[in-house]
N, C-alpha and C positions, 0 to 999 in steps of 0.2 A: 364763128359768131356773125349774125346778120347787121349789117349797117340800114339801119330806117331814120332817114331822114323825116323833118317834122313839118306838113302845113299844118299852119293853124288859120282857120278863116272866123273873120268878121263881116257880115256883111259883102260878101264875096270878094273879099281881099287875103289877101297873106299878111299874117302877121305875127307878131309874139309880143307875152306879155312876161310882168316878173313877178315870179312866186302867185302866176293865176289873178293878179289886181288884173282887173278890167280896165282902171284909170291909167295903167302904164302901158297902155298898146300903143304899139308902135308898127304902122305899116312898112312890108318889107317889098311888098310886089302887088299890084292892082289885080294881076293876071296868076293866077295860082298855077294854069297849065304851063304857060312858060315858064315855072318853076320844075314842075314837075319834067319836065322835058328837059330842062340840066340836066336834072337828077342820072335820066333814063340814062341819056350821051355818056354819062360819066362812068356807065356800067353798072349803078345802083338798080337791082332789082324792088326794092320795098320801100312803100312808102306808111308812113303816119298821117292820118287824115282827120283833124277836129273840127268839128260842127259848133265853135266857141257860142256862138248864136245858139244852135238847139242845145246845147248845155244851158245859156241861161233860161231857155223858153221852155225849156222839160219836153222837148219833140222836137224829131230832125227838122232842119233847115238849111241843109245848104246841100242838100243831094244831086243839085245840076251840076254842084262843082266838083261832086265824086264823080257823077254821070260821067263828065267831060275828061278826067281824067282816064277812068277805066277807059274811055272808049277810044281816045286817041295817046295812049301809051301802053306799055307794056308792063306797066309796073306790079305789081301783087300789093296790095291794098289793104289797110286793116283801117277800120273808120269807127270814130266814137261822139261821143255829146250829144246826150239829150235821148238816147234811145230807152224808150222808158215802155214799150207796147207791141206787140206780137206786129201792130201795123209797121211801126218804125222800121223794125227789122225788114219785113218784107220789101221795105223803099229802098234801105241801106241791101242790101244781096242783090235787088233789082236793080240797083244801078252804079251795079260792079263791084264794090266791094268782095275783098275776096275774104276775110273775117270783120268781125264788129269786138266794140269793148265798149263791158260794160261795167260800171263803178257804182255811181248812187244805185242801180237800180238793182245792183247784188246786197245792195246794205237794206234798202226800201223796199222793194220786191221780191224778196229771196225765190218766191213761188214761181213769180213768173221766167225770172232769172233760170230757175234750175230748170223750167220748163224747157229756155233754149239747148240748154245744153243736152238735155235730152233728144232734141228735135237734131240739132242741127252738128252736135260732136263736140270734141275737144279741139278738131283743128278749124272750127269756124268760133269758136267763143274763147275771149281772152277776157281775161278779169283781171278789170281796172282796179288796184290797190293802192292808192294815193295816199301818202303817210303824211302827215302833221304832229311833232312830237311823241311815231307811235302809235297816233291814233290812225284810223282811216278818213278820207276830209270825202265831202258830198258836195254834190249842186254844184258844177264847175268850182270849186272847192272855196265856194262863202261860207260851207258848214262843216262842221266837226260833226263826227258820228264817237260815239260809247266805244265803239268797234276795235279791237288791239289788233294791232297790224297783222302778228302772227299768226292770230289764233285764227283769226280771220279766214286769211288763205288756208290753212290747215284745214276748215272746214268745207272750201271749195273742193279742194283736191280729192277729201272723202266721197263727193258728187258730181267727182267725173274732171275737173279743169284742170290743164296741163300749163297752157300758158297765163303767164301773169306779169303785168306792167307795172311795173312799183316805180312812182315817181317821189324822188323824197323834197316835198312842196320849197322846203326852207334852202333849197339849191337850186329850184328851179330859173334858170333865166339869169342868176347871178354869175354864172361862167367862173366859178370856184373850185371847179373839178368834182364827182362824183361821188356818191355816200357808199364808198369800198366798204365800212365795216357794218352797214344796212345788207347789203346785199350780199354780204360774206355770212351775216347771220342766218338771210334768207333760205341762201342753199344749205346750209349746214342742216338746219330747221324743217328745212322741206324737202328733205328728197328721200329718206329712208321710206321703205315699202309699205309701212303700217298706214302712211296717209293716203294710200294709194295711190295713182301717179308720180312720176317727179315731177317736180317741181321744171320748166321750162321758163327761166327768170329774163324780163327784157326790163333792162336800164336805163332808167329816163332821167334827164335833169341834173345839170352841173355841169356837163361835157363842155372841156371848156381847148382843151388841146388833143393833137392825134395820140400825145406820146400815152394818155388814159387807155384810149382802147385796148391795147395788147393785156394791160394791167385788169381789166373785167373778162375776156377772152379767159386770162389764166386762173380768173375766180370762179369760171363755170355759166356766166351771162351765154345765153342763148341768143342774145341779141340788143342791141345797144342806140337806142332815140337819140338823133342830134338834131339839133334847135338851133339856137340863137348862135351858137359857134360856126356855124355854116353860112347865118347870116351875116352874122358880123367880120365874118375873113380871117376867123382866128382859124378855120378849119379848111382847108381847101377841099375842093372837088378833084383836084391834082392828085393829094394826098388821099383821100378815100378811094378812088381809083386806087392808088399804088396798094395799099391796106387789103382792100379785097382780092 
């Protein structure tokens, strides 16, 4: 199981918020690279990359801080917020990212959406599936979508998406520990061959201790986002190091 630690930038800072309020941010580092360059040190090859800003602007914006990353670390990159346009992407791949994830704009755009994935594969496109009671949530998640979580994904996979980010919003940032029986439905739900691919499940939100990991690992998580736990010291870089 891969360990992806989480920037999230505001205004080209690091920060994290809870459960997506925008009123609850709280900065963690001015310098996102000097984050990112822990990370590296500590052995962590992957990182989570959010454009909090081009989420709310509906277009990237913070791509000198991916730029700066890809180019002076070694990290493998997956970058999202706000990619809503054939241009966005072409900014977000040019300046390192080594996949994109895309959320509102698989719900909004399904054309364009399926276009990438046709363009650019299953190992460059991950679909963002952000759950709120079940539903899918949109617009750096101010909006709820019709959208059923499951059925959702089931229809990605039919056209091609292997990986998928399911963050369950009502644990995010609150360091309560992980939605195990979300993600236990996920796999179960999504990996028989009639949907075609399986399902490639990455777990975001709640991580709140190391002793979780092992516990998504044995549920089939292909790979596991940590946030605010790594912020806050409940999580070390000691221990992630050991973990990998």
């Amino acid at each position: 199981m891969r360990i992806i630690p989480a920037i999230d930038i505001i205004d080209g800072k690091c920060v994290r918020l809870t459960k997506g309020d925008y009123d609850t941010k709280k900065v963690y580092n001015e310098n996102p690279l000097e984050v990112a360059k822990m990370f590296e040190d500590a052995g962590i090859q992957y990182l989570h990359l959010v454009d909090l800003d081009g989420a709310k602007a509906q277009h990237i914006v913070n791509y000198k801080v991916l730029e700066q990353i890809a180019s002076k670390t070694k990290l493998k990159v997956d970058f999202g917020g706000g990619l809503k346009t054939n241009e966005d992407l072409h900014i977000a791949f040019n300046s390192g990212a080594r996949q994109i994830t895309g959320g509102s704009i698989a719900v909004k755009d399904a054309k364009t959406f399926e276009g990438w994935i046709s363009k650019y594969g299953f190992e460059k496109i991950i679909l963002g599936a952000d759950s709120n009671a079940g539903k899918i949530a949109i617009s750096g998640w101010q909006e709820d979508s019709q959208e059923e979580l499951i059925p959702f994904i089931k229809g990605y996979q039919k056209k091609g998406i292997q990986y998928v980010i399911c963050t369950d919003i009502s644990k995010d940032g609150m360091l309560q520990g992980p939605s195990v029986d979300l993600y236990k439905e996920i796999i179960a739900e999504c990996s028989s061959a009639s949907n075609g691919q399986s399902v490639k499940l990455i777990a975001s939100g709640g991580i709140s201790i190391i002793d979780e990991l092992p516990v998504l690992k044995e549920l089939g998580c292909e790979g596991v986002i940590i946030g605010k736990a790594i912020y806050e010291n409940r999580i070390t870089l000691k221990q992630l190091e050991k973990f990998i």
